[in-house]
C-alpha positions in Angstrom: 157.2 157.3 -109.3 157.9 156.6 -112.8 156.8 158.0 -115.8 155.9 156.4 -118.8 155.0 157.9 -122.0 153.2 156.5 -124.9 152.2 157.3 -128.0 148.9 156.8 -129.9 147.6 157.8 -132.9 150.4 159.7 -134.0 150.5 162.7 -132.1 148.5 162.0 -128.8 150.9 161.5 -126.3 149.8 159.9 -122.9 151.7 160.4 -119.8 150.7 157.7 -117.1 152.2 157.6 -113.5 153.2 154.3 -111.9 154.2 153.9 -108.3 157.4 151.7 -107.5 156.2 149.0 -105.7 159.6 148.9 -104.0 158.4 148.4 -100.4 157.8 144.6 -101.0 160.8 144.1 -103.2 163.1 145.1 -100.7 161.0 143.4 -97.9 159.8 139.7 -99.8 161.7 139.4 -102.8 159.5 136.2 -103.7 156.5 137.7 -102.6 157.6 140.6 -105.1 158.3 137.9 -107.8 155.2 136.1 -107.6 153.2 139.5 -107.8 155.0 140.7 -110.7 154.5 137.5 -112.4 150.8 137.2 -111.9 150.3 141.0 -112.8 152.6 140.3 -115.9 150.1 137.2 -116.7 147.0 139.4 -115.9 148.4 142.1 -118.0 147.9 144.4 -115.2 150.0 147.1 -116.3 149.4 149.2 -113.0 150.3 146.4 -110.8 153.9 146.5 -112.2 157.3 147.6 -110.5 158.7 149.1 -113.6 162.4 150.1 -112.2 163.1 147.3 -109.7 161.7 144.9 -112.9 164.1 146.6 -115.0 166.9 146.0 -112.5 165.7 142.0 -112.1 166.1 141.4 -115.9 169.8 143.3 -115.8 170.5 141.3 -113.1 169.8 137.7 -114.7 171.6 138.3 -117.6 174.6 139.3 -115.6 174.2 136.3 -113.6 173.8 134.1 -116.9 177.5 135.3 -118.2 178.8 134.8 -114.5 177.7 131.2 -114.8 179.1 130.8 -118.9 182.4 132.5 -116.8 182.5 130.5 -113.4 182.2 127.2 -115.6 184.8 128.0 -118.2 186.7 128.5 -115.6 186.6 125.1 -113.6 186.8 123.7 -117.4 189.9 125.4 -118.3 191.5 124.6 -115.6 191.3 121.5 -115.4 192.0 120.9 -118.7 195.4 123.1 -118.0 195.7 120.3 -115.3 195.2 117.5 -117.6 197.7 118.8 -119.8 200.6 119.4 -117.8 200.4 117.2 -115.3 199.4 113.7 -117.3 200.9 111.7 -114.5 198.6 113.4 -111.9 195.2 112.7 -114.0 192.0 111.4 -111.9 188.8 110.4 -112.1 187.9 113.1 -110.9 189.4 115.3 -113.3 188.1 113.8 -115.9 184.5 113.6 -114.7 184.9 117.0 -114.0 185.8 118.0 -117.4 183.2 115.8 -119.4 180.6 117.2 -116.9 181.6 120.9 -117.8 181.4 120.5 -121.2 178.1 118.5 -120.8 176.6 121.6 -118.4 178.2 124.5 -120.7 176.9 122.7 -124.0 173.7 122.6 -122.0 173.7 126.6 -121.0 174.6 127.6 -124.8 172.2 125.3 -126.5 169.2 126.7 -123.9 170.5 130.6 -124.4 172.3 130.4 -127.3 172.4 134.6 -127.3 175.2 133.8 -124.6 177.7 132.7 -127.5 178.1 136.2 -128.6 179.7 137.0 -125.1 182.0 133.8 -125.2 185.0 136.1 -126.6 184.7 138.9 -124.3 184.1 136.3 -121.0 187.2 133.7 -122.5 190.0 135.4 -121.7 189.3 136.6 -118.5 188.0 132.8 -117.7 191.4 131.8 -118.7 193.3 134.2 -117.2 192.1 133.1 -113.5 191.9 129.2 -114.8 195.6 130.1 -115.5 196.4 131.6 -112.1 194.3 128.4 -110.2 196.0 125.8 -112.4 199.1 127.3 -110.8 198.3 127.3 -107.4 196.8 124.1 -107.9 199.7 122.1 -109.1 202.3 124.0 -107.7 203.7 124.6 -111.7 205.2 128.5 -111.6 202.4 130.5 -113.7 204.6 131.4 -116.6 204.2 127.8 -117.5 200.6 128.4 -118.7 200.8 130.2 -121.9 199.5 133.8 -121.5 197.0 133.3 -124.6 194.3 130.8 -123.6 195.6 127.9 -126.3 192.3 126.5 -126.8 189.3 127.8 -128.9 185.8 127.4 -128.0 185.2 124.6 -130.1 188.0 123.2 -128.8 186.8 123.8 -125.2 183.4 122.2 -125.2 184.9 119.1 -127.4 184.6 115.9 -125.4 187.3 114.5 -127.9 189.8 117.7 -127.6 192.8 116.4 -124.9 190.6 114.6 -122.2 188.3 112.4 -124.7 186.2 109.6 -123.8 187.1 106.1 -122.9 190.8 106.1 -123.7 191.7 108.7 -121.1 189.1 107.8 -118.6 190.6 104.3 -118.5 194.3 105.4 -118.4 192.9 107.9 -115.4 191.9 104.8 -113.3 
């Protein structure tokens, strides 16, 4: 049960009871969903699972800076790849990099509230980018500079180290 206490007209205070619908959210998650998203549309107040709604929302924006992370990640590293090991460069790398930048352009522009995490999440993208870029290329992991050498801008600039044309030709 949950309480939830409102205010009106200054002083009144109303305490209203709502039951946790939790039953179905732990049975039918997309059962639950749908529900919560046609009482949310009915503005059906009652209808509502307050706490496991609450969790939901944590939930997606936690999975949101996962994603910013897991695709910094892939980015950096290859682009740790590109950069020292030049005579190793593929097509594949360098698809991989454009379509990065392309996909994490795409996540800030949509959320843009999820730049503000970008220098919390950045070094602990790099740090793992920098421990995969080792394992991946068999270089010793002190080659990597401990400091991830490239800013954001940098990053998510399809001219920055693996640009455009030029490099995807000399990949081939």
């Amino acid at each position: 049960m949950i309480n939830r206490v409102e205010k009106l007209s200054g002083t009144k205070v109303i305490i209203t009871n709502f039951m946790s619908k939790s039953p179905l959210y732990e049975t039918d998650l997309m059962d639950w969903l749908t529900q919560q998203k046609l009482a949310l549309a009915s503005r059906d107040i009652t209808a509502l699972d307050w706490e496991n709604l609450a969790e939901e929302l944590d939930s997606m924006g936690i999975s949101e800076k996962n994603e910013l992370k897991n695709r910094l990640i892939i980015l950096l590293t290859h682009l740790l790849k590109w950069q020292y090991q030049s005579s190793k460069r593929s097509i594949s790398w360098f698809t991989t990099i454009a379509n990065q930048r392309d996909d994490l352009q795409d996540i800030l522009n949509e959320k843009p509230s999820l730049k503000q995490y970008i220098p919390d999440i950045l070094p602990k993208a790099y740090r793992n980018a920098r421990r995969e870029a080792s394992a991946e290329t068999g270089l010793v992991l002190s080659t990597f500079s401990e400091i991830c050498p490239y800013d954001i801008q940098e990053i998510l600039n399809p001219e920055f180290l693996c640009n455009t044309t030029d490099d995807f030709e000399k990949a081939m």
